[in-house]
C-alpha positions in Angstrom: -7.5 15.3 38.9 -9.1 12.5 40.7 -7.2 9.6 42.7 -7.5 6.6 40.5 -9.3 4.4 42.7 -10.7 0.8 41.2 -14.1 1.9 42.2 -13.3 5.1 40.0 -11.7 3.1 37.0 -14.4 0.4 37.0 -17.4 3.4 37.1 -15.3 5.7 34.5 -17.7 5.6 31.2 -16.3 4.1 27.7 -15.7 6.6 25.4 -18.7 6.6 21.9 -15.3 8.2 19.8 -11.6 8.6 20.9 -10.1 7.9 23.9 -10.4 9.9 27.7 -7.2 10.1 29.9 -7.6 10.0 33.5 -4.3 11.2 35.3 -3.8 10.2 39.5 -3.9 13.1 41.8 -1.1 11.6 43.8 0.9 9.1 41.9 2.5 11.6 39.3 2.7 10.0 35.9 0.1 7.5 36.3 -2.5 7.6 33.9 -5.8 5.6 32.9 -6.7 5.7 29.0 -10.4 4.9 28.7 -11.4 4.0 24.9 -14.9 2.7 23.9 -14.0 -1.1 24.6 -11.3 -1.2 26.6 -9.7 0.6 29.7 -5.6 0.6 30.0 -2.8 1.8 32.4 0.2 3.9 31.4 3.3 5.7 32.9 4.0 8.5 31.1 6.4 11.1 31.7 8.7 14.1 29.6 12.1 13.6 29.5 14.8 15.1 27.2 11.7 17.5 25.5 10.1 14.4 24.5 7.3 12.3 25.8 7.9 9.0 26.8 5.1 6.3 28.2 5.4 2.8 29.3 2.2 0.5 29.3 1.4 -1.3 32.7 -1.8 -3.1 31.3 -5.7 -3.1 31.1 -8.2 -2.4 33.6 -9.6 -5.1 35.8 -6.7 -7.7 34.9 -4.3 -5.4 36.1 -6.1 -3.8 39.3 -5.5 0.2 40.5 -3.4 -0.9 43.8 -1.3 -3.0 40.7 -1.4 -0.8 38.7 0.0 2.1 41.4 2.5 0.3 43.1 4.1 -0.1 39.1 3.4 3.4 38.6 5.2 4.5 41.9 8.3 1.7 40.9 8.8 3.7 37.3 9.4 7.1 39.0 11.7 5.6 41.2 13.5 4.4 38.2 13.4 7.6 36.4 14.7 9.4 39.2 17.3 7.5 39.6 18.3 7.8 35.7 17.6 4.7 34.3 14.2 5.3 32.8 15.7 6.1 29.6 16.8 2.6 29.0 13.1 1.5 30.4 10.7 -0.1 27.1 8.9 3.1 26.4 5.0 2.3 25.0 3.6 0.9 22.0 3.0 3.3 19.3 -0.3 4.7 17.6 -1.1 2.7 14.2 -0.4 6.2 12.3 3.0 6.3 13.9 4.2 3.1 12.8 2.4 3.4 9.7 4.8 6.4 8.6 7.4 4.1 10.0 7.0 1.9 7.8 6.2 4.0 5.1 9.2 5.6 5.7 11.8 2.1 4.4 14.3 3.6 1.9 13.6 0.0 0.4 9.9 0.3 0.5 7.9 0.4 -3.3 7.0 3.6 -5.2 5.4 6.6 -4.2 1.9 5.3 -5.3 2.0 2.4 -3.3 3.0 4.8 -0.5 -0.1 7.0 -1.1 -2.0 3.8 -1.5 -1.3 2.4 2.2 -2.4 6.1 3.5 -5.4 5.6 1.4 -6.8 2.5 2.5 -6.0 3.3 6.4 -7.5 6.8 6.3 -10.8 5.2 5.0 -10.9 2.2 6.7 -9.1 2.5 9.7 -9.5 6.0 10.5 -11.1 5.4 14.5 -7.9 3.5 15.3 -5.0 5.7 14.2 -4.6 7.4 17.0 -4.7 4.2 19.1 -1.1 2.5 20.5 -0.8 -0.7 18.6 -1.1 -2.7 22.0 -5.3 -1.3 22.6 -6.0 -2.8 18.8 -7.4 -6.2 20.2 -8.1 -9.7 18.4 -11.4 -9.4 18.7 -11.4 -5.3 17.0 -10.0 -7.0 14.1 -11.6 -9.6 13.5 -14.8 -7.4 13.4 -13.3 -4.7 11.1 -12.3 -7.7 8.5 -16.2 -8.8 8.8 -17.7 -5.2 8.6 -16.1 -5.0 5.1 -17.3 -8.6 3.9 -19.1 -6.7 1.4 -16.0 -6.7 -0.8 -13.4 -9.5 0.2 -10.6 -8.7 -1.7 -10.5 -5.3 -0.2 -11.0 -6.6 3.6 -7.7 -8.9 3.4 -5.8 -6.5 1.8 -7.0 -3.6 4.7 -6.0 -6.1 7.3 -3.1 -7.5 5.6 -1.5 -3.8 5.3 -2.5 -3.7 9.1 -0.2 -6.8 9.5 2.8 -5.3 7.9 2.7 -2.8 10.0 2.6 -4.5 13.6 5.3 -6.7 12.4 7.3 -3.8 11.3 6.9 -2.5 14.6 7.3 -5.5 16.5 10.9 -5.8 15.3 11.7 -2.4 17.4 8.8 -2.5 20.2 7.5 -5.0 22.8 4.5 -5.9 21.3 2.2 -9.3 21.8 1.6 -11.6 18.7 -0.6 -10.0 16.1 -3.9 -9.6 16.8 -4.4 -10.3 13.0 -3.7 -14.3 13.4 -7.3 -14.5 14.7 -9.0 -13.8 11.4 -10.0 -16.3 8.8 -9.5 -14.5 5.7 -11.6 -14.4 2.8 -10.9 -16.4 0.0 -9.8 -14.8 -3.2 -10.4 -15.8 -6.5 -8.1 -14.0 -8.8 -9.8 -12.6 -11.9 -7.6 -13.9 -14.2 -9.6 -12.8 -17.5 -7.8 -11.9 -20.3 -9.1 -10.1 -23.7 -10.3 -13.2 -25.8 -11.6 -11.2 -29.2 -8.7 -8.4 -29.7 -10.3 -7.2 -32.8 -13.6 -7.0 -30.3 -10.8 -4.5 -28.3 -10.0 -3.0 -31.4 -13.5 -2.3 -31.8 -14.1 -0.6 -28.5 -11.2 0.9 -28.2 -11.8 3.1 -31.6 -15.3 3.8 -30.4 -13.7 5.7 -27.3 -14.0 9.9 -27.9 -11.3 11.0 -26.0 -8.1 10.3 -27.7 -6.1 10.2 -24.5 -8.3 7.3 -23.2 -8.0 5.4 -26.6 -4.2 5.7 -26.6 -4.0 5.2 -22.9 -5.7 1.5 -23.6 -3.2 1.1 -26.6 -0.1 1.7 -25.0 -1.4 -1.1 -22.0 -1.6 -3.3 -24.3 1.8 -2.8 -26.4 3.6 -2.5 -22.8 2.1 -4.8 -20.1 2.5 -1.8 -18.2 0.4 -1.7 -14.5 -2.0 1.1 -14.6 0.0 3.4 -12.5 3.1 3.2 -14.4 1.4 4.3 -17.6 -1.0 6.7 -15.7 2.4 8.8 -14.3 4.3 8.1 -17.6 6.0 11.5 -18.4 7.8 12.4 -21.6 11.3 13.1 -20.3 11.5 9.1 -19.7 10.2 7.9 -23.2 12.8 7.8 -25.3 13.6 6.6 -29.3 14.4 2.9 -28.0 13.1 2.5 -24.4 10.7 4.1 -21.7 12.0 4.7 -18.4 10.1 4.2 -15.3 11.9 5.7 -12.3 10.2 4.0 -9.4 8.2 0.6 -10.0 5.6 -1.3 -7.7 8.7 -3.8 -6.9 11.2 -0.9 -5.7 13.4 -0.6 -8.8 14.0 1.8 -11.8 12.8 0.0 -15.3 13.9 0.3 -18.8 11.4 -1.2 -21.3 12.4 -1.5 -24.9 9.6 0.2 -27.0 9.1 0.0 -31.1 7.9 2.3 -33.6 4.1 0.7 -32.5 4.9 2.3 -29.7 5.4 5.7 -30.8 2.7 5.3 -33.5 0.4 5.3 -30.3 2.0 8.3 -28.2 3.1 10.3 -31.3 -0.9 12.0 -31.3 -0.7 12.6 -27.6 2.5 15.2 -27.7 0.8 18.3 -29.1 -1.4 18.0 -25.8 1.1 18.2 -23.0 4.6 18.6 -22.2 5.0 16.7 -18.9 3.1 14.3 -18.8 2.1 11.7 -21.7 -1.5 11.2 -20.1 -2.5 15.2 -19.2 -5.6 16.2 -17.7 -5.7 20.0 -17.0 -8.6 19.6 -14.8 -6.7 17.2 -12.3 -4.6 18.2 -9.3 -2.0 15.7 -10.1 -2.1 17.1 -14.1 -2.3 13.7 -15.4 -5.5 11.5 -15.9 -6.2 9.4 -13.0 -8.4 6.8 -15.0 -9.9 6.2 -17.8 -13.3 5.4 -19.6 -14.5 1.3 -18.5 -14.3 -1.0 -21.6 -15.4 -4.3 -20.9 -11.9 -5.6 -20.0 -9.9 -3.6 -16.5 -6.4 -2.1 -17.3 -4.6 -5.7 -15.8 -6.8 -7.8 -18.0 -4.9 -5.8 -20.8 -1.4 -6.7 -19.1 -2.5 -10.3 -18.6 -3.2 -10.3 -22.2 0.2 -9.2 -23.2 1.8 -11.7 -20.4 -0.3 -14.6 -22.2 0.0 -13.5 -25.8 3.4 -13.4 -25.3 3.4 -16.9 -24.6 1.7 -18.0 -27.1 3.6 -16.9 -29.7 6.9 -18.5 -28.0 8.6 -16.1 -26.0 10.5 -18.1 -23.0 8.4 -17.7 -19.6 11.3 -16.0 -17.8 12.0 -13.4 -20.7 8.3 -12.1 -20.9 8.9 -11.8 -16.8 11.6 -9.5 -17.8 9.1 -7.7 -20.0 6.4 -7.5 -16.9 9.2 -6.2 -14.9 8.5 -9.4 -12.3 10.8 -10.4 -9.7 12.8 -13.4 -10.8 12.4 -16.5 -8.6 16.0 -17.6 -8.5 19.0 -15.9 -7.1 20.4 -16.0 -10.1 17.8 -13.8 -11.5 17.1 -11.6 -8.8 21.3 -10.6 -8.1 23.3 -11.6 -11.3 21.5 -11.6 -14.7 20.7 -8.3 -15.8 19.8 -8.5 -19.8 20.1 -5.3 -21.6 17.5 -3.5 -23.7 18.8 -4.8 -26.7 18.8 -8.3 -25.5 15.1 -8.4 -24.8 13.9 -6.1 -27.9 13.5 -9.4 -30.0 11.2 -10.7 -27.8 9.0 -7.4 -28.0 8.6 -7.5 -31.1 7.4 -10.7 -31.6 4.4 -9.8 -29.1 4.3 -6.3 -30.6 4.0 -8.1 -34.1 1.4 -10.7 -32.6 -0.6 -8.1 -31.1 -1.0 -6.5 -34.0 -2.3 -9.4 -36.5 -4.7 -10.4 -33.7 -6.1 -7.0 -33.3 -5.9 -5.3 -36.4 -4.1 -2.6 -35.3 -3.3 0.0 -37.3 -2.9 3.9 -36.8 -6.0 5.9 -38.7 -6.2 9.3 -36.5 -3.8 11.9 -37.4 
């Protein structure tokens, strides 16, 4: 091990992938963590089985005799007891990803495997990093290398943001290095589908029967993709479908109509977990379907707006969607039943269905 000199700290080579750790000869504990952009000292030492480390600060704004003498003043503290109740260091971005991942309050499972998702592709090189090395100026030039697709950049770097602040709230951590990036501006989609006899159309014209029912049952729900992806047939029953785990956190009953089981009715012969099955996918269920000209959300925008149209009260068809209701009285004290909001189904059910054309024709 070498002594960690400055002339050896400003001469040790930035890494091309991961990070190098340089620990003092003589100052037991002290450590140097050389990355590809930056260069940052720790104290680190074991205690209780576990490792515990304590950032002093980067390389040249916090020099080697600095950086030493803090080294030397922690292991006089440890030794005296006290370093347990000492600020131990920032954690790795995986770390308090799972952290946060872990919230008993946090959404469903998909949303879960979603976050994983997007930081395994994206933000891979950095996992591994303590929150405190991810700089201003890395961000920033992560949220421009994915200009290519917008949406997807601010909702990478907004995820990122959850997690620092989650962390901050248990860690000393500076202000997130997210608040230096001007984020792209989103234009939601919006579309809905104008010609639902042209649906109709496209919709019969699909050869798998899973994927035509699949598109059906969007429709006559508002369901979000996922929830109708992982339907299984234990949760639909003769008057509702019951979806365990939402995107919002919460369990969700949705009354349903004989439409309803017109469309799942030819699907039961084919599976008996789940309502979507796909033998040939690890999961068991279908994890998308054939594109029609109109994505799975333009199908519950449609209902949302059809709805609408055809009077249902704003704040009922919210209950429909499964949104979050804006007042406290919705959110914590009115909590309609089933029954209560079957009318309103099926007046969109019934509206659906003269503006489509719907009708059953496969056995």
């Amino acid at each position: 091990m070498p002594k960690l000199t400055e002339t050896f700290a400003r001469k040790a080579p930035q890494t091309k992938t991961g990070t190098d750790k340089h620990w003092d000869s003589e100052v037991k504990g002290l450590i140097l963590f050389v990355g590809k952009k930056s260069k940052t000292w720790y104290f680190q030492r074991d205690v209780g089985g576990q490792t515990r480390r304590m950032l002093i600060g980067r390389f040249p704004v916090i020099s080697a005799e600095a950086a030493r003498q803090t080294a030397l003043g922690y292991a006089l503290e440890w030794g005296r007891g006290s370093g347990k109740r000492i600020q131990i260091g920032a954690p790795t971005l995986e770390a308090a990803m799972e952290s946060y991942l872990a919230r008993p309050k946090l959404r469903s499972e998909t949303h879960k495997i979603g976050v994983r998702q997007q930081f395994q592709i994206h933000l891979k090189d950095w996992l591994r990093l303590p929150l405190d090395e991810i700089t201003k100026s890395m961000v920033v030039d992560r949220h421009r290398s994915m200009a290519a697709t917008p949406s997807g950049a601010n909702h990478v770097l907004k995820y990122f943001r959850t997690v620092w602040n989650h962390a901050r709230r248990v860690h000393d951590l500076p202000e997130n290095p997210t608040a230096a990036i001007e984020w792209y501006d989103e234009q939601p989609d919006g579309r809905i589908i104008e010609d639902l006899k042209l649906w109709r159309q496209e919709v019969d014209g699909l050869d798998n029967p899973i994927h035509r029912a699949f598109y059906e049952l969007l429709l006559f729900t508002g369901f979000r993709k996922s929830e109708a992806l992982t339907l299984e047939w234990k949760n639909v029953h003769e008057g509702h479908i019951h979806l365990p785990m939402t995107k919002n956190g919460r369990s969700f009953d949705l009354p349903i109509l004989p439409v309803h089981h017109e469309i799942l009715e030819p699907l039961r012969r084919l599976g008996r977990t789940w309502v979507f099955p796909s033998p040939k996918a690890a999961s068991g269920h279908i994890t998308s379907a054939r594109s029609l000209a109109w994505s799975p959300h333009a199908h519950r925008r449609t209902f949302a707006t059809v709805a609408t149209e055809a009077g249902v009260l704003e704040e009922v068809t919210g209950r429909l969607l499964n949104h979050t209701p804006l007042s406290i009285t919705g959110q914590r004290y009115a909590k309609p039943s089933i029954e209560a909001l079957r009318p309103a189904m099926q007046v969109v059910c019934e509206e659906l269905r003269q503006r489509s054309g719907f009708t059953i024709l496969r056995s």
